[in-house]
N, C-alpha and C positions, 0 to 999 in steps of 0.2 A: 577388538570390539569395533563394530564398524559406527558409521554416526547415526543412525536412525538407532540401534541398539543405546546409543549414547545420552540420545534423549531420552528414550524411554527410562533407563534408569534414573536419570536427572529427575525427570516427572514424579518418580517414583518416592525417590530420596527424601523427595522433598513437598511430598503428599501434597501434588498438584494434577488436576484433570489435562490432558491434551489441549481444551477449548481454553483454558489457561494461558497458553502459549503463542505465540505468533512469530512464523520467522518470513524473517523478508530476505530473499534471494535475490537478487541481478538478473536483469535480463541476460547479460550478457554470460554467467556462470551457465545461465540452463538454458541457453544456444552452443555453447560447447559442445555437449554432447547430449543432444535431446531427449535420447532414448533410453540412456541410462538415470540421467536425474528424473525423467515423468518415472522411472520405476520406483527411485526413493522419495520422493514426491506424494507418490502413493501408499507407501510404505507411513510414510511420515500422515498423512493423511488420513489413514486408518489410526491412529492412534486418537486424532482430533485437533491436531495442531493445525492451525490456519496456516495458511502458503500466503505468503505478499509478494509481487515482481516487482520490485523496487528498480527505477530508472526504467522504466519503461518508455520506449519512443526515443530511447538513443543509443541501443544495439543494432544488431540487427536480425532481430525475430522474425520468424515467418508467422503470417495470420494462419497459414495452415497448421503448423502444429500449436497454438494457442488455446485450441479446444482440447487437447490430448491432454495438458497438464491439469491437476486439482487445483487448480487457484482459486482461492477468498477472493484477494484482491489485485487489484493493477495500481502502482502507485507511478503517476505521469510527473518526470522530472520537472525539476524548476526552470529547467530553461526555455517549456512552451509559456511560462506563468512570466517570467520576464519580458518574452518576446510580445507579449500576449496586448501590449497598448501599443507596439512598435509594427504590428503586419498583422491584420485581423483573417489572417488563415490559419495563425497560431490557436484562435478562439476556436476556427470552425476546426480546427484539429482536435482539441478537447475534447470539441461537444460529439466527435464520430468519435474517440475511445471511449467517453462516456457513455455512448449507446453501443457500442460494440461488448463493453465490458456487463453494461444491463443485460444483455439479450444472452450472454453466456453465464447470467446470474452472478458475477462479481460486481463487487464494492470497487468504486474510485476514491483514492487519493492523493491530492493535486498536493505537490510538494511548493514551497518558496515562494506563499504569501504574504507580500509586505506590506500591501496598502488595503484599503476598506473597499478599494474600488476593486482592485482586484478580487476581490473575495465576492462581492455582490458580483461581479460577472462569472465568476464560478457557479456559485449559487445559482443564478439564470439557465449555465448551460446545464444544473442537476446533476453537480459532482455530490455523493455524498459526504468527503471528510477533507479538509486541509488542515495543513501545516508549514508554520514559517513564523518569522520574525514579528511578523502582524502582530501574532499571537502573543510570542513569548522568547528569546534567546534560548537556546540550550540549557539545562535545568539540570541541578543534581536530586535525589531523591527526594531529600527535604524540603528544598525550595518547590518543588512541582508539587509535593503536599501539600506546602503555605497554598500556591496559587489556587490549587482546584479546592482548597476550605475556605477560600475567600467568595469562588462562587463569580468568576468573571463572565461577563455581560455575553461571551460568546458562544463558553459552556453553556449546552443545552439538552436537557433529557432526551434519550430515543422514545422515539413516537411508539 
């Protein structure tokens, strides 16, 4: 059984839609070999599972095959969001995947936010989503239940 088959059983098993799921891939796994994962990519796509490029901006991808894959989202490493008070081309590096990633209709999320500052200059440059310590330490099921019935100040309804 191959893994796109694998999911879909998974989905099934366990009476859940595709829009259910999200997986996040590596730049650097679907630089390998480009033309076989945009096939399962797509494969996986048609079922309705969101695609995420996780590490994004530290492989090394081409912009030209960028549009060929079904990607939701681009998730930009934490190490522009580090550099990001230390060399303000790290900023204006965001803010062009941020528009790169709008204009091809994906979602951005800035990974390894620590500080309040950081996050309001994401904010500015029109990331949609982060994640990082800012937030919250790694969490097991339970605990990320506690937190999101608690209702924290940064949880916020989609518009």
């Amino acid at each position: 059984m191959g893994f796109v088959d694998e999911v879909r059983k998974i989905l099934k098993d366990h009476r859940l839609g595709g829009s259910q799921l999200a997986l996040e891939i590596t730049e650097s796994v679907i630089m390998e070999n480009p033309d076989s994962i945009a096939e399962v990519l797509e494969q996986l796509k048609a079922t309705g599972v969101e695609i995420h490029m996780d590490d994004f901006g530290t492989g090394y991808s081409s912009l030209s095959y960028l549009h060929r894959f079904p990607l939701d989202v681009l998730k930009i490493d934490r190490a522009f969001v580090s550099s990001m008070s230390d060399n303000t081309d790290y900023a204006d590096i965001i803010h062009t995947v941020v528009a790169l990633a709008h204009t091809l209709n994906m979602r951005v999320i800035v990974e390894g936010v620590e500080t309040e500052r950081q996050l309001a200059r994401l904010m500015a440059l029109n990331c949609d989503f982060a994640q990082g310590y800012y937030f919250s330490p790694p969490l097991d099921a339970k605990a990320t239940g506690a937190i999101l019935e608690s209702q924290p100040r940064w949880l916020k309804p989609a518009a």
